[in-house]
Kinemage of the C-alpha trace (Angstrom):
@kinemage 1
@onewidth
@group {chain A} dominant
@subgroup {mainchain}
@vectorlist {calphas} color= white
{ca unk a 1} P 81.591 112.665 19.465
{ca unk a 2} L 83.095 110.338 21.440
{ca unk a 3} L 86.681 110.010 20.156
{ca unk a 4} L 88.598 107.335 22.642
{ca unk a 5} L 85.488 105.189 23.388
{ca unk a 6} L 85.148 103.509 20.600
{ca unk a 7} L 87.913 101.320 20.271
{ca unk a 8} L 91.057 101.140 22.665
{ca unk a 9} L 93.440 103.437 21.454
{ca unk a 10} L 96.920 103.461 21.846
{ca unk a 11} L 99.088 105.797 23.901
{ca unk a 12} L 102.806 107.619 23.402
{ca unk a 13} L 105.807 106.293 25.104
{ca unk a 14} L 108.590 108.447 25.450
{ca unk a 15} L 112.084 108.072 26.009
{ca unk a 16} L 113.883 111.691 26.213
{ca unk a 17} L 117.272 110.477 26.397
{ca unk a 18} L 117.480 108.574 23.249
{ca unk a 19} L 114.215 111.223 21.847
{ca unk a 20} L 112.075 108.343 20.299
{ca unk a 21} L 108.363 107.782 20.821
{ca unk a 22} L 106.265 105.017 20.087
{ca unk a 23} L 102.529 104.351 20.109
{ca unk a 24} L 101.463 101.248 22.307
{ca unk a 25} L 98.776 99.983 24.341
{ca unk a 26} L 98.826 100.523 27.775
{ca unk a 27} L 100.502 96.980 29.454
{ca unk a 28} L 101.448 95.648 32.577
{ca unk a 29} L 104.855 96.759 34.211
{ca unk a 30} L 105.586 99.328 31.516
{ca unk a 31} L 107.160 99.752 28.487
{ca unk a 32} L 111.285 99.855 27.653
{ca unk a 33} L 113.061 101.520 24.868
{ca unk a 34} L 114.295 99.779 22.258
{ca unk a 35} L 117.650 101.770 22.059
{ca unk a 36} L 118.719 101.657 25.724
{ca unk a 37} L 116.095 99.407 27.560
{ca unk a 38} L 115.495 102.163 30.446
{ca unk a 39} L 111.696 102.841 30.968
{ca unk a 40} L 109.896 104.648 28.928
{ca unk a 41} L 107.601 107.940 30.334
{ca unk a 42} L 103.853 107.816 29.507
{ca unk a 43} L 103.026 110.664 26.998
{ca unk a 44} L 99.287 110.253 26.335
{ca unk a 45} L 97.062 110.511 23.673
{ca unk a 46} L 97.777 114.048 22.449
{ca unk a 47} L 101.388 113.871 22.290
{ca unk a 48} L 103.179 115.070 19.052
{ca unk a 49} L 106.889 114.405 18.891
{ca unk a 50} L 109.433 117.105 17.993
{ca unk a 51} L 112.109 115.742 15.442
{ca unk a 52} L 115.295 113.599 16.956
{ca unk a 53} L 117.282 116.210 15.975
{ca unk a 54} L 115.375 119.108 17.574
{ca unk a 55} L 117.286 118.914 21.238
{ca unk a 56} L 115.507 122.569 22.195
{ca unk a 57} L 111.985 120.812 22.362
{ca unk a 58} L 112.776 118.013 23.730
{ca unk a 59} L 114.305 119.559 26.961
{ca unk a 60} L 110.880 121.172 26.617
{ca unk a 61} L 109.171 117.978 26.467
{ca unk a 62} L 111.432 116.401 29.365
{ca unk a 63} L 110.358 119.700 31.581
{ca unk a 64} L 107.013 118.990 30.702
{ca unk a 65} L 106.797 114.812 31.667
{ca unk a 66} L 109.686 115.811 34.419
{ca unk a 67} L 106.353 117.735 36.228
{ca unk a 68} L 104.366 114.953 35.833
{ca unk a 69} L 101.728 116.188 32.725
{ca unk a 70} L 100.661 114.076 30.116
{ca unk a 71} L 99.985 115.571 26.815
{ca unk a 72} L 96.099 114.522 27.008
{ca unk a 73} L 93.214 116.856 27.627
{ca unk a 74} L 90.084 115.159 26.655
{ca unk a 75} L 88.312 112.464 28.946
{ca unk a 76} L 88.629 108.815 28.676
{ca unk a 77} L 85.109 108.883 26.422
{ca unk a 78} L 86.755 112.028 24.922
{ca unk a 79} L 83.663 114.232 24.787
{ca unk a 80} L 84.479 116.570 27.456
{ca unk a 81} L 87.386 118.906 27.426
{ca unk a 82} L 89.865 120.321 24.085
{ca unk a 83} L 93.310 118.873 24.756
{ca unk a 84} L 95.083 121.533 27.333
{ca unk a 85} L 98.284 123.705 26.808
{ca unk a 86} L 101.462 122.641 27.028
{ca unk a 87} L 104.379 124.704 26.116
{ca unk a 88} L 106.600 123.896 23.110
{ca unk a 89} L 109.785 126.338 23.063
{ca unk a 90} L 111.772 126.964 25.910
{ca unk a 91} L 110.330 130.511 26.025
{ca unk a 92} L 107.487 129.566 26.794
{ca unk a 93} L 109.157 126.777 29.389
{ca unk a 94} L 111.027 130.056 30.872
{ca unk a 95} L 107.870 132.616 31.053
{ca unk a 96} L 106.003 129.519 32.937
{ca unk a 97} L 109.197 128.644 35.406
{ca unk a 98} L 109.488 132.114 36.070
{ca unk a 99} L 105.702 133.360 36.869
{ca unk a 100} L 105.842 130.112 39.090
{ca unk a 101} L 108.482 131.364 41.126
{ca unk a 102} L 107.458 134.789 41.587
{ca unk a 103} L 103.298 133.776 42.249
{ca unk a 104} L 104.553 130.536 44.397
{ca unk a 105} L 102.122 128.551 42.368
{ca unk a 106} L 103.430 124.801 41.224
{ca unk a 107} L 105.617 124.767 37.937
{ca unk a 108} L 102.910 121.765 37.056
{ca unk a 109} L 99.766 124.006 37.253
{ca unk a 110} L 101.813 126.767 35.394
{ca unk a 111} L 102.590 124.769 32.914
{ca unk a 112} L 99.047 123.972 31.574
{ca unk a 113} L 98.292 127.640 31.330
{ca unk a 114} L 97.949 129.265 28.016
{ca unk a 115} L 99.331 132.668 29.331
{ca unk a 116} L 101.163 132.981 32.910
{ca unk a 117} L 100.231 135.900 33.734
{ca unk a 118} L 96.623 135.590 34.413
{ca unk a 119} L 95.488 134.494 38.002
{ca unk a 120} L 93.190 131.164 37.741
């Protein structure tokens, strides 16, 4: 089943400083926040927001769009792949920073593994 071809669907905006997201299309020159006007950081699809008040996950989520991931894991047409990992406590966040430094693999390919430890 095709899930994003369809219709155009909309994507999460993040801003981790004030911790609000909003769904929009896709536009031109990017999106701003409407609490402090800085640019707002591409989510994706799959992206589910932690609460405002929940500062722990979102210095995971800032770790997370700080590597440059998007929390999307299906194709544009959406048949293809089950949305990826991505961690969501900073355990997990530490595990993943520290098997990167010890294997000398990229903190972004660590990231979207579901347990650190295992080679690719």
């Amino acid at each position: 089943m095709c899930y994003y071809a369809e219709k155009p669907y909309k994507l999460h905006y993040v801003c981790v400083p004030c911790r609000v997201a909003f769904k929009q299309h896709p536009g031109p020159g990017g999106h701003r926040c409407t609490r402090c006007a800085e640019p707002m950081l591409c989510a994706g699809h799959d992206f589910a927001a932690p609460r405002r008040r929940d500062t722990k996950a979102w210095t995971v989520v800032a770790a997370v769009l700080d590597a440059g991931l998007r929390y999307a894991g299906r194709e544009s047409c959406g048949c293809g792949k089950e949305p990826k990992f991505r961690p969501r406590t900073r355990a997990q966040l530490r595990a993943r920073r520290i098997a990167a430094a010890r294997t000398g693999t990229p903190l972004a390919e660590m990231l979207g593994r579901e347990d650190p430890q295992t080679p690719v």
